[in-house]
Kinemage of the C-alpha trace (Angstrom):
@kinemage 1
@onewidth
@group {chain A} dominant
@subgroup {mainchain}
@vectorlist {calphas} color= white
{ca unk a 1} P -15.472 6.273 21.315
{ca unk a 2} L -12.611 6.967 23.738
{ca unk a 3} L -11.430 10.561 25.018
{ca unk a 4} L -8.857 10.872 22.289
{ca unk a 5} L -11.313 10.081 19.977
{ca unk a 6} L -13.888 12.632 21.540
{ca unk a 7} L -11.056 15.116 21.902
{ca unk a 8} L -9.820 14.950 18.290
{ca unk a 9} L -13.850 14.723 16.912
{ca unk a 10} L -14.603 18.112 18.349
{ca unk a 11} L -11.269 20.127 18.250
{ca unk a 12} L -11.759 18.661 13.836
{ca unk a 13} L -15.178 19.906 13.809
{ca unk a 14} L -14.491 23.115 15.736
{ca unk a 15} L -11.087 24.861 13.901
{ca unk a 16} L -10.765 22.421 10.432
{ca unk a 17} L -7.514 21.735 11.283
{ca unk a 18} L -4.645 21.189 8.982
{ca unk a 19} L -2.663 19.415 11.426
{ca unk a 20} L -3.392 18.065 14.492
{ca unk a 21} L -1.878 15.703 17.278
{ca unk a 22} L -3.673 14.782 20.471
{ca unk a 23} L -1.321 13.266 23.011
{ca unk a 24} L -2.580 11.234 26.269
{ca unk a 25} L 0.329 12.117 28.654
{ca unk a 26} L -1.794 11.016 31.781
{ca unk a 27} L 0.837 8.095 32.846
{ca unk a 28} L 3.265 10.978 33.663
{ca unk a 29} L 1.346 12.186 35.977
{ca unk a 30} L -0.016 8.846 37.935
{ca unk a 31} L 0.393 9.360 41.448
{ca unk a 32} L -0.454 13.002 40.903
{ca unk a 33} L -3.499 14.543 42.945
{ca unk a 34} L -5.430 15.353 39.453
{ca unk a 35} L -5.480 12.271 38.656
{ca unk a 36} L -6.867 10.464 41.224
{ca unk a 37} L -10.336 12.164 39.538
{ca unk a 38} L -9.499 9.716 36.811
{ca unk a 39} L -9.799 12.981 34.054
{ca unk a 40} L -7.193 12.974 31.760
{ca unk a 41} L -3.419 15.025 31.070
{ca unk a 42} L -3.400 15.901 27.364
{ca unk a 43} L -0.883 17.793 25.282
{ca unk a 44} L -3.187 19.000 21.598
{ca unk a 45} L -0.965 20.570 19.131
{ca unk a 46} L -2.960 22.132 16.326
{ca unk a 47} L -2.626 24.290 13.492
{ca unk a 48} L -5.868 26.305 12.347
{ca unk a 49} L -6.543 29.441 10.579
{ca unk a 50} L -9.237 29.937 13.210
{ca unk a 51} L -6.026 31.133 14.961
{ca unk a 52} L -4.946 34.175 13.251
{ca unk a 53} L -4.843 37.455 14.417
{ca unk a 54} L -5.381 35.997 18.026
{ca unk a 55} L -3.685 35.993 20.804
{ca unk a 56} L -1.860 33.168 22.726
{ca unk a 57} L -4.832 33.251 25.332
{ca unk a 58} L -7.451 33.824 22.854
{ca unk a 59} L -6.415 30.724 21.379
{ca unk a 60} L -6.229 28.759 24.150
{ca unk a 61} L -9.813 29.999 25.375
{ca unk a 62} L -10.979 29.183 21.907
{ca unk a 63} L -9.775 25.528 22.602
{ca unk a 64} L -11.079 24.999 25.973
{ca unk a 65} L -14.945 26.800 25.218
{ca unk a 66} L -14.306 23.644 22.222
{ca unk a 67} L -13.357 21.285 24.305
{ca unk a 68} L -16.576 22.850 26.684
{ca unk a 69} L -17.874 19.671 28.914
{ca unk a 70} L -15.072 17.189 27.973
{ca unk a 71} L -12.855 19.992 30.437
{ca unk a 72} L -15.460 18.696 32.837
{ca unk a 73} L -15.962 15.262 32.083
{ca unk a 74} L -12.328 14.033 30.675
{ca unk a 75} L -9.420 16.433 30.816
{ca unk a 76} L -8.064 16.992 33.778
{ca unk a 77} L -5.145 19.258 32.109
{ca unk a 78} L -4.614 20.483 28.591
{ca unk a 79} L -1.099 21.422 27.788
{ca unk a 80} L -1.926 23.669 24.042
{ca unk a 81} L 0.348 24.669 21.173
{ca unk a 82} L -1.643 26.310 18.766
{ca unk a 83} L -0.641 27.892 15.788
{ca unk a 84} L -1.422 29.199 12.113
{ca unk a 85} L 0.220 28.009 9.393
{ca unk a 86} L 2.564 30.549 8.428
{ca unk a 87} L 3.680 30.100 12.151
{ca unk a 88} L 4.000 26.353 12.085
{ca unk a 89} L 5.847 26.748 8.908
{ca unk a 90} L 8.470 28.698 10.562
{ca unk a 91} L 9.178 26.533 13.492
């Protein structure tokens, strides 16, 4: 299993997502001091009902406790837009 598959496996099992788009976006940053650790730049955009009545940092804390040793392991960074669905039906 690769890191977008280990990525997507937990963040499914963790919030039941109704949508939900992992993007590796570590080629943008080649060259760039994190990545010389060989860990991972990642952009997750997921809607949840996990997410509502949270905050913006609640939800990205929620995400990252998740994500737990793959922040260790795999991501380097973890650019996060998540949302409910009565928010992502608005945007």
């Amino acid at each position: 299993m690769n890191r977008l598959e280990r990525i997507r496996a937990v963040l499914e099992q963790s919030f039941t997502p109704e949508h939900l788009v992992i993007e590796d976006e570590s080629g943008q940053h080649a060259g760039h001091a994190g990545a010389a650790s060989g860990r991972g730049h990642f952009y997750v955009e997921i809607v949840s009902a996990v997410f509502a009545g949270k905050s913006l940092l609640a939800r990205h804390r929620l995400v990252y406790a998740a994500l737990g040793t793959l922040m260790q392991t795999d991501i380097h960074a973890l650019r996060i837009q998540a949302r409910t669905s009565d928010e992502a039906s608005r945007a």
